[in-house]
C-alpha positions as CSV (number, residue, x, y, z in Angstrom):
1,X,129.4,142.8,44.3
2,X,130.6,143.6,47.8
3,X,133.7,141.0,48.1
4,X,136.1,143.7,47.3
5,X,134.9,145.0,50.8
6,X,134.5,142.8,53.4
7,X,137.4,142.8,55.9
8,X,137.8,140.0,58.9
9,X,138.2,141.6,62.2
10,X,141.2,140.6,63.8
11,X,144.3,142.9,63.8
12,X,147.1,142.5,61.8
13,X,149.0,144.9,63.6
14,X,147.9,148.1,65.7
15,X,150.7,150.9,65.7
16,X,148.3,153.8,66.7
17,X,145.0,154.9,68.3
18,X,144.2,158.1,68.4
19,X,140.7,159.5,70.7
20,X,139.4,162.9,70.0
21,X,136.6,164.1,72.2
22,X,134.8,167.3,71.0
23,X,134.1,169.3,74.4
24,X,130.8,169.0,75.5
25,X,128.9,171.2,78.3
26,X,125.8,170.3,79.8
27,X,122.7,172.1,79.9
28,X,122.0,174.3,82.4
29,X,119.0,174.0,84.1
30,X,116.5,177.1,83.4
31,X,116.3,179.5,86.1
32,X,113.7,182.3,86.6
33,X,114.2,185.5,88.6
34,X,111.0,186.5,91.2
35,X,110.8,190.1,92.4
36,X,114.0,191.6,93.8
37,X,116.6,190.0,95.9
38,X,114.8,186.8,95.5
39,X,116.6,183.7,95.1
40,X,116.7,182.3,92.0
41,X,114.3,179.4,91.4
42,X,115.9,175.8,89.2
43,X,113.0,174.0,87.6
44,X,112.7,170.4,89.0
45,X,114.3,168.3,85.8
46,X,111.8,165.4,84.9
47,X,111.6,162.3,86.2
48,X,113.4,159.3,84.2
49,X,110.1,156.7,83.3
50,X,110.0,153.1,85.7
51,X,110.4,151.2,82.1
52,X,113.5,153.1,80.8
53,X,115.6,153.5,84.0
54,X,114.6,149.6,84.0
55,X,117.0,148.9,81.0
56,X,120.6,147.9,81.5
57,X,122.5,145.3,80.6
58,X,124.9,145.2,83.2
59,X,123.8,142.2,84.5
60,X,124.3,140.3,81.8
61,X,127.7,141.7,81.0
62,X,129.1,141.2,84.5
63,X,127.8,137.6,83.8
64,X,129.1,136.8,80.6
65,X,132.3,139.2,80.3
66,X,135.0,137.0,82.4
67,X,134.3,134.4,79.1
68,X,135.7,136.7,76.3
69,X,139.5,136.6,76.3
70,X,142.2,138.4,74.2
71,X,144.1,136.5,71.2
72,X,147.2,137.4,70.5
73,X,149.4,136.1,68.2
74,X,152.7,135.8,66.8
75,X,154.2,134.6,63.1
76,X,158.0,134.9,61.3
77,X,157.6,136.6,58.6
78,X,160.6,135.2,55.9
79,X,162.0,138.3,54.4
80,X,162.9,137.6,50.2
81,X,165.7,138.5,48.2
82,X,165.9,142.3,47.4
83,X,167.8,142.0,44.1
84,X,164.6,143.4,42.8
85,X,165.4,146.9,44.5
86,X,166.2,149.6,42.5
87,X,170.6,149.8,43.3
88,X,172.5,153.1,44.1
89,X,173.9,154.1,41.1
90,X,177.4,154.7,42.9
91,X,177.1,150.3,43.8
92,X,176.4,149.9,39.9
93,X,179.7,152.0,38.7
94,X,181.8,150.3,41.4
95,X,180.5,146.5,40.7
96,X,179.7,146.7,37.2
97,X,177.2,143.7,35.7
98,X,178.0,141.2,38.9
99,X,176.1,143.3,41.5
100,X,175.5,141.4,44.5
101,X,171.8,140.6,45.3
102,X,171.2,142.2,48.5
103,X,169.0,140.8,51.1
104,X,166.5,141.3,54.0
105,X,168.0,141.7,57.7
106,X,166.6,138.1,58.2
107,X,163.0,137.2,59.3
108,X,160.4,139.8,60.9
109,X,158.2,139.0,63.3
110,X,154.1,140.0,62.7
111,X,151.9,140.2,65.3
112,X,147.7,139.7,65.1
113,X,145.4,140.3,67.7
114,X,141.5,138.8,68.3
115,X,139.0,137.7,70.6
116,X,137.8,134.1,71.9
117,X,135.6,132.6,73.9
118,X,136.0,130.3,76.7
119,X,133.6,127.2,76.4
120,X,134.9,125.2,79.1
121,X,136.1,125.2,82.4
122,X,139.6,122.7,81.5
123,X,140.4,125.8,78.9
124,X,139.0,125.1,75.5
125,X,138.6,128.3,73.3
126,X,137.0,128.9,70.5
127,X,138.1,132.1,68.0
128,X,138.1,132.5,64.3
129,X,140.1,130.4,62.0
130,X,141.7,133.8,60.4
131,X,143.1,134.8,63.8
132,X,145.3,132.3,64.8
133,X,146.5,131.1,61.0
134,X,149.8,130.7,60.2
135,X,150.7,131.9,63.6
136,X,153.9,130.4,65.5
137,X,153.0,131.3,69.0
138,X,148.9,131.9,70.5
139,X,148.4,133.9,73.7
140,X,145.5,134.3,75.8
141,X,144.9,136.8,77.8
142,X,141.7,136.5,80.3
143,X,139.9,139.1,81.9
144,X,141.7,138.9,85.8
145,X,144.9,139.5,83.7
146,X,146.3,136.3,83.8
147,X,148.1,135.1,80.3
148,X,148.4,131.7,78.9
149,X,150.1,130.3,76.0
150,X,147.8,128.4,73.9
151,X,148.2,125.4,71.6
152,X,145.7,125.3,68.3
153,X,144.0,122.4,68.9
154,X,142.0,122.6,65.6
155,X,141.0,125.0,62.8
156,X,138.5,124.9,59.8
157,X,139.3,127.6,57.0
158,X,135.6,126.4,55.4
159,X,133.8,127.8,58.3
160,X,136.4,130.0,59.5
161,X,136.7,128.5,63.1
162,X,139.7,127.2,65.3
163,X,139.8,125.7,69.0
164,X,142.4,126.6,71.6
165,X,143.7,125.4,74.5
166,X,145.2,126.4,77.4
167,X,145.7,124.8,81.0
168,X,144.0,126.0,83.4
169,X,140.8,124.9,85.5
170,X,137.5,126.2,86.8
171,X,137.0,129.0,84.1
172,X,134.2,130.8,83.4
173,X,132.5,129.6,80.1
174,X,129.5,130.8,78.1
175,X,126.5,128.6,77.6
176,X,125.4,128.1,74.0
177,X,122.3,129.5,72.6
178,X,120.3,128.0,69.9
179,X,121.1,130.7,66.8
180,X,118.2,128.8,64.5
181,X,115.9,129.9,67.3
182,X,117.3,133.7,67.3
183,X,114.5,136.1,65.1
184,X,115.1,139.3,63.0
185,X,115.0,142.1,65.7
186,X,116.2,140.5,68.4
187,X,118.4,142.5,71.0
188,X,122.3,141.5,71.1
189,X,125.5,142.5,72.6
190,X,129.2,142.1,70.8
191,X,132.0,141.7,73.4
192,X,136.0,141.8,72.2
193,X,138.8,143.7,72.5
194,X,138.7,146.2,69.4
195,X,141.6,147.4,68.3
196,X,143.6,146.1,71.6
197,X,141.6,149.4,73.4
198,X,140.4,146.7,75.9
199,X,136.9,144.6,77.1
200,X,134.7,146.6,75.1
201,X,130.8,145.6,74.6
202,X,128.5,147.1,71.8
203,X,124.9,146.3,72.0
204,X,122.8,146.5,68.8
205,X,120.0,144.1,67.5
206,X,119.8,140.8,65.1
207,X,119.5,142.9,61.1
208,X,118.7,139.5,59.3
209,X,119.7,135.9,59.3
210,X,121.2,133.7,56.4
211,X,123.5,135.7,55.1
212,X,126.4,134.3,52.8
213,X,128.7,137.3,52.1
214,X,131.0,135.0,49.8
215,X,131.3,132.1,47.3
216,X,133.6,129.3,46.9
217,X,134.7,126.4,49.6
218,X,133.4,128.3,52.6
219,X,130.1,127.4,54.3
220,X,128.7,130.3,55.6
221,X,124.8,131.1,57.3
222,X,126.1,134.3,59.0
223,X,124.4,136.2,61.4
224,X,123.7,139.8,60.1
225,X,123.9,142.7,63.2
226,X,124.6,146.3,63.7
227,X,126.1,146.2,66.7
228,X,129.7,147.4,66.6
229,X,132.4,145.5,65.1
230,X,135.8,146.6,64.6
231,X,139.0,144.6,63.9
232,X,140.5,142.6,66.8
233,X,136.8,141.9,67.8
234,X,137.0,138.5,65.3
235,X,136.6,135.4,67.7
236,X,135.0,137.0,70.3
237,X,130.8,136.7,71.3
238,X,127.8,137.8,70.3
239,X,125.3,137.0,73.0
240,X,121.3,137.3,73.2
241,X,119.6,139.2,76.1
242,X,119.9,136.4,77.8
243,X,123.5,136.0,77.7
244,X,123.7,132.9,75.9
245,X,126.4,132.6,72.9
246,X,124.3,133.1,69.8
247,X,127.2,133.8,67.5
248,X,131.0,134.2,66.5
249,X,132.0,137.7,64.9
250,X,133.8,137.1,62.3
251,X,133.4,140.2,59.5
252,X,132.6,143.2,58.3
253,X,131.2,144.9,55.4
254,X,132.7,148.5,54.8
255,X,133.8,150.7,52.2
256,X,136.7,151.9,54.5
257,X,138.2,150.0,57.6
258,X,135.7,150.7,60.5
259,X,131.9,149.7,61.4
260,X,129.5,151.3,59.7
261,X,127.0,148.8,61.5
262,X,127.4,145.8,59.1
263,X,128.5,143.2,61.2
264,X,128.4,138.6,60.5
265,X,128.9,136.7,63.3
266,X,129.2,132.8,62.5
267,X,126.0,131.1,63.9
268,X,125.8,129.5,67.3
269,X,125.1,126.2,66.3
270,X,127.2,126.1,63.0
271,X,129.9,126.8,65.7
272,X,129.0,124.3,68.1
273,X,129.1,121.2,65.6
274,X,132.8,122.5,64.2
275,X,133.9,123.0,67.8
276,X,133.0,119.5,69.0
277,X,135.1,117.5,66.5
278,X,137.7,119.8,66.4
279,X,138.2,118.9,70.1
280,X,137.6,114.9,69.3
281,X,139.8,114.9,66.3
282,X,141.3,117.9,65.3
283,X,139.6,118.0,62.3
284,X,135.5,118.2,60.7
285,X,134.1,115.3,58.6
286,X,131.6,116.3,55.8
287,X,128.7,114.8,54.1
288,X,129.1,114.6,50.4
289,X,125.9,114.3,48.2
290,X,127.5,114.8,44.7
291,X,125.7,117.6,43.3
292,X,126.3,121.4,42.1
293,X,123.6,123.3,42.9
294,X,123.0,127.5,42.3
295,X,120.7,130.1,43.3
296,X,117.0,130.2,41.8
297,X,116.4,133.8,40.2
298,X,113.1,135.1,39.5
299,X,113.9,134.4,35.5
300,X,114.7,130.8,36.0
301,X,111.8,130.5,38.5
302,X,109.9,131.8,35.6
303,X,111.3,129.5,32.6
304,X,110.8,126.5,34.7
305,X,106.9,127.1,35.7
306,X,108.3,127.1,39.2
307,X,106.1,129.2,41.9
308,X,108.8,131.3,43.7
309,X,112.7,131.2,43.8
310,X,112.4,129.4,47.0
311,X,114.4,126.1,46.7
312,X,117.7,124.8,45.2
313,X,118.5,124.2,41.4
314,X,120.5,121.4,40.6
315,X,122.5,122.1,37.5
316,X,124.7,118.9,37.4
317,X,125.2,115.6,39.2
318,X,128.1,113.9,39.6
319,X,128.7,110.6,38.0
320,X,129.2,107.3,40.9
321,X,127.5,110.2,43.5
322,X,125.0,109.3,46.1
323,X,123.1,111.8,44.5
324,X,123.4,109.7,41.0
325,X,122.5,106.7,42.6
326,X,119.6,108.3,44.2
327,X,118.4,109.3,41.4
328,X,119.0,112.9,41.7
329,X,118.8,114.7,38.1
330,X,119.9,118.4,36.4
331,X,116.9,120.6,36.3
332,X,115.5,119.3,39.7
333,X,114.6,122.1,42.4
334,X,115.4,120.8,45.7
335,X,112.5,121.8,48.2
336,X,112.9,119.7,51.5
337,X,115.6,118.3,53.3
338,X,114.5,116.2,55.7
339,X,111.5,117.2,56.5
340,X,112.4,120.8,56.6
341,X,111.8,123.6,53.7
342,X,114.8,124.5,51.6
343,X,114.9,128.5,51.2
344,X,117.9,128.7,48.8
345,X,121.3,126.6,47.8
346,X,123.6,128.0,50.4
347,X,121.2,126.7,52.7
348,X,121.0,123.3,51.6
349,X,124.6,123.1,51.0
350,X,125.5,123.8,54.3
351,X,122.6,121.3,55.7
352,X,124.1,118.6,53.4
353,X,127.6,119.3,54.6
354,X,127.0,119.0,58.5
355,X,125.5,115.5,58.6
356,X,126.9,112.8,59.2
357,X,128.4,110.7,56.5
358,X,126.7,107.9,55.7
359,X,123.7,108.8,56.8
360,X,120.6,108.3,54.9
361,X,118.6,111.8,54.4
362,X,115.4,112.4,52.4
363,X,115.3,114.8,49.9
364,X,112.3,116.5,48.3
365,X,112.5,117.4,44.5
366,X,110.3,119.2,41.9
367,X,111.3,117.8,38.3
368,X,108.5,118.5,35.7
369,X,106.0,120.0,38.0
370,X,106.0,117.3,39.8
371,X,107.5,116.2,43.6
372,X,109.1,113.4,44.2
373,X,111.2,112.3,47.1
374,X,114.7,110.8,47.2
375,X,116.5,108.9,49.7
376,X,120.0,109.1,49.0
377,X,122.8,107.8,51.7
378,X,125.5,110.6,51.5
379,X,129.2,110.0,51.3
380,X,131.9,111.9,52.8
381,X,133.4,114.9,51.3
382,X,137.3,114.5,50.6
383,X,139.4,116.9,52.7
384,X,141.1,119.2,50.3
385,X,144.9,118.8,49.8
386,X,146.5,122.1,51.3
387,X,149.1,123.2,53.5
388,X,148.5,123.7,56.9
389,X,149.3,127.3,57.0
390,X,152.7,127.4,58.5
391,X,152.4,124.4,61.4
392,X,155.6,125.4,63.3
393,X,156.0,125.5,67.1
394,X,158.1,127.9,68.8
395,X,159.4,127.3,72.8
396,X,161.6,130.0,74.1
397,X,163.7,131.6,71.5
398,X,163.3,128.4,69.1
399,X,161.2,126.9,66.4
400,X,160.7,123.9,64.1
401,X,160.4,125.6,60.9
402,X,159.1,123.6,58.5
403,X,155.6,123.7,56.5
404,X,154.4,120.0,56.0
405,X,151.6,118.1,53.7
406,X,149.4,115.1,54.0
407,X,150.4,112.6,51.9
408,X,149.6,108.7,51.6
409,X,151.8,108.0,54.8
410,X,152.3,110.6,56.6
411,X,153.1,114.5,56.8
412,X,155.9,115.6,53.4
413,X,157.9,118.3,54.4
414,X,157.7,120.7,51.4
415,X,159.3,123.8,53.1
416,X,162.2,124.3,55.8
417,X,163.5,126.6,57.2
418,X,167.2,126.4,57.6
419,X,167.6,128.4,60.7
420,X,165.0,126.1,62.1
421,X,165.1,123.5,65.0
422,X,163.8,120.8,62.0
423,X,166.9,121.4,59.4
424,X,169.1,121.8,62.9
425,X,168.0,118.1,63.9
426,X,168.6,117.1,60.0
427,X,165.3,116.8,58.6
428,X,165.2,117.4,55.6
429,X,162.9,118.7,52.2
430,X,160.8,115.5,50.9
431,X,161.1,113.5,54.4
432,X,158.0,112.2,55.0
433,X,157.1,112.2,58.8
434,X,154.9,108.8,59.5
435,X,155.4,108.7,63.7
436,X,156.1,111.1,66.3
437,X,156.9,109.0,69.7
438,X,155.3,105.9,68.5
439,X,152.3,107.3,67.1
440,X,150.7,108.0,63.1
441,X,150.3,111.4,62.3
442,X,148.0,112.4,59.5
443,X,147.5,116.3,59.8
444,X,149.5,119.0,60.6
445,X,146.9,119.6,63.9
446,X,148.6,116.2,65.0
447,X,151.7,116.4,64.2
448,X,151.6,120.2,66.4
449,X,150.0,118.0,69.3
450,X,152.7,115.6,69.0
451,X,155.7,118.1,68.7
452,X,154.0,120.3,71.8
453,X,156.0,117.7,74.9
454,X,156.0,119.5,78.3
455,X,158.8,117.1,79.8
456,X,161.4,119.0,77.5
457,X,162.8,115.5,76.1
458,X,163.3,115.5,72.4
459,X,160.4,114.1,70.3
460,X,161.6,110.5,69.0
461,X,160.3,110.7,64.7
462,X,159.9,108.0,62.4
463,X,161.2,109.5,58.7
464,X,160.6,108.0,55.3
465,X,163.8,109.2,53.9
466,X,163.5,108.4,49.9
467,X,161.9,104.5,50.8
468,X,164.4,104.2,53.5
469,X,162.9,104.5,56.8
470,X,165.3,106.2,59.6
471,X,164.8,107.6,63.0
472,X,165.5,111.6,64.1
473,X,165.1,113.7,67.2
474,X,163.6,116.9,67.2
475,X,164.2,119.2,70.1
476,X,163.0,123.3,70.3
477,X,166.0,125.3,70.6
């Protein structure tokens, strides 16, 4: 019941800031008067205990700080026809019924801001998915000042995660903690850039572990803190006492826009398998088992003899599945996956989906009050058709322009732009892009990779024009 009010933490745009600082005077210290003409006496203030001047987390913040880096990005905004808008009457006497449909001034450029984290020292970054999509140009800003512009290597909507990259050498990186390992009351610190005010770092403690704060496609195991989280603090890090990278902010829950101290940061580990394929392939493979599953109330618990609502209720199996040739049926409660106990079905859907596929797991199941254990082998989850966001490229004062979809062969172009360098170079709607200098291209992540030459030589593309197969150059202008 709280959807309507989570909010993701990056920026959309800043326009204002405004600090108010109430006046404060300090204490004076209390001062007695002896006989006559004596000086006045100050009472010795008392002295700060060994344990508390003892706590300060400098250390670790001078350690782990140079790691957190700015995001900022950069999207065209198309503007749409206006003949919606109400028209001065004085237009409406003069033209009559053929009133001209006005339009926008042309497109209008939005502008985003996050965090990131730098992971290695050849420049690999890795933010929140929601920060950089849709976004034409990435910059990074690090913590000595310097700026980079960063290509998107990868992203994963499902886990809200995306890996940059930028070239540069011998940068400081954050180690990776093991977030199963972090425990309910565990000290924390968030570091970002909140609302573009700067490094900022919030310290605060672990509130609970587990949490899923939506439903759907996404695979979420969020880290619950209240250590402040504002907007623009999205990709940045939450690290343990230690230091170490225990989680991603990523949102919010608040009735207004501001922290109200509940933060989710996107585990350490979740993070750390995403990251490493996105840096091998660009994209994340997931293990398919072929069942829905839902959450175990205490009234289902209770019409199916069960003990607790611990475990996983499988309410249908999908025909062919691995699951239906495991033997998997509806009504079974799912209590171990692999050896380890199943708390509820967001946690064994997200366990399923980050093995392997075609690995062969073993599943525990009640079914009749009985357990019995299944060793399915799972499949592999099909990759959703979408768009990828808006996969243009922009160099200088120029951009491709054009929003593309896999398809059998290659990459459809199902938008352009006409003002872009695509349409320029005649491309056109329906071509479907199979090679970009010799080489297939499958998602929009490759074809971006592809397009992104440093030599400034036009990109040679092989076109399926309408079965006939054609050559065209695409250069930035």
């Amino acid at each position: 019941m709280f959807n309507g009010y989570f909010r993701k933490t990056a920026v959309a745009g800043i326009a204002a800031a405004v600090v108010t600082m109430a006046a404060w005077k300090a204490p004076q210290a209390s001062t007695y008067l002896t006989a006559a003409g004596s000086a006045p006496v100050t009472a010795a203030p008392a002295p700060v205990p060994a344990a508390v001047a003892a706590v300060s987390y400098a250390p670790v913040v001078e350690r782990v700080m140079p790691a957190v880096v700015t995001v900022r990005v950069q999207k065209r905004a198309s503007m749409v026809p206006t003949g919606g808008q109400q028209i001065p009457e004085e237009l409406r006497r003069f033209f009559g019924d053929q009133i001209p449909q006005f339009r926008g001034r042309g497109p209008r450029v939005q502008r985003g801001l996050g965090s990131g984290v730098i992971v290695s020292q050849d420049g690999y970054i890795l933010t929140n998915n929601h920060v950089v999509d849709g976004a034409d140009t990435v910059k990074v800003e690090l913590s000595d000042d310097r700026s980079f512009t960063a290509k998107v290597v990868g992203t994963d909507p499902a886990t809200d995660l995306a890996v940059l990259k930028i070239e540069s050498k011998g940068l400081s990186t954050l180690e990776f903690g093991d977030s199963d390992a972090v425990k309910v009351g565990d000290a924390v610190l968030a570091l970002g850039n909140p609302l573009g005010v700067g490094e900022t770092v919030t310290s605060g403690i672990i509130s609970a572990k587990g949490r899923q704060t939506s439903r759907g496609d996404s695979y979420e195991d969020f880290l619950q803190t209240d250590a402040a989280i504002n907007h623009g603090n999205s990709g940045g890090a939450l690290v343990n006492a230690g230091g170490q990278l225990i989680g991603i902010p990523s949102q919010i829950l608040t009735p207004g826009d501001g922290n109200i101290g509940l933060g989710f940061a996107i585990p350490s580990n979740m993070a750390k398998q995403v990251m490493d394929q996105l840096i091998a392939t660009g994209t994340v493979r997931r293990a398919k088992l072929g069942v829905t599953v839902q959450q175990l109330t205490a009234d289902l618990a209770a019409s199916l003899g069960l003990p607790s609502t611990r475990g996983a209720l499988i309410s249908s199996v999908e025909n062919g599945s691995p699951a239906a040739r495991a033997g998997f049926k509806q009504g079974d409660v799912v209590t171990s996956f692999n050896g380890k106990p199943v708390a509820d079905s967001n946690q064994f859907r997200n366990w399923v989906a980050s093995t392997k596929p075609g690995t062969a797991v073993q599943v525990q199941v009640l079914r009749d009050g009985r357990t019995e254990t299944l060793n399915p082998t799972v499949g592999e989850l099909e990759a959703k058709r979408e768009r990828a966001g808006s996969p243009t490229l922009e160099r200088g004062e120029g951009r491709f322009g054009m929003t593309v979809e896999p398809g059998d062969s290659g990459l459809t172009i199902v938008e352009l732009d006409p003002s872009g360098a695509a349409a320029e170079n005649g491309l056109r709607q329906g071509d479907v892009i199979e090679k970009v200098d010799g080489r297939s291209v499958r998602t929009a992540a490759q074809l971006k990779a592809a397009l992104d030459r440093q030599d400034g030589k036009p990109s040679l593309l092989l076109v399926n024009r309408e079965g006939t197969t054609i050559f065209v150059t695409l250069r930035a202008q």
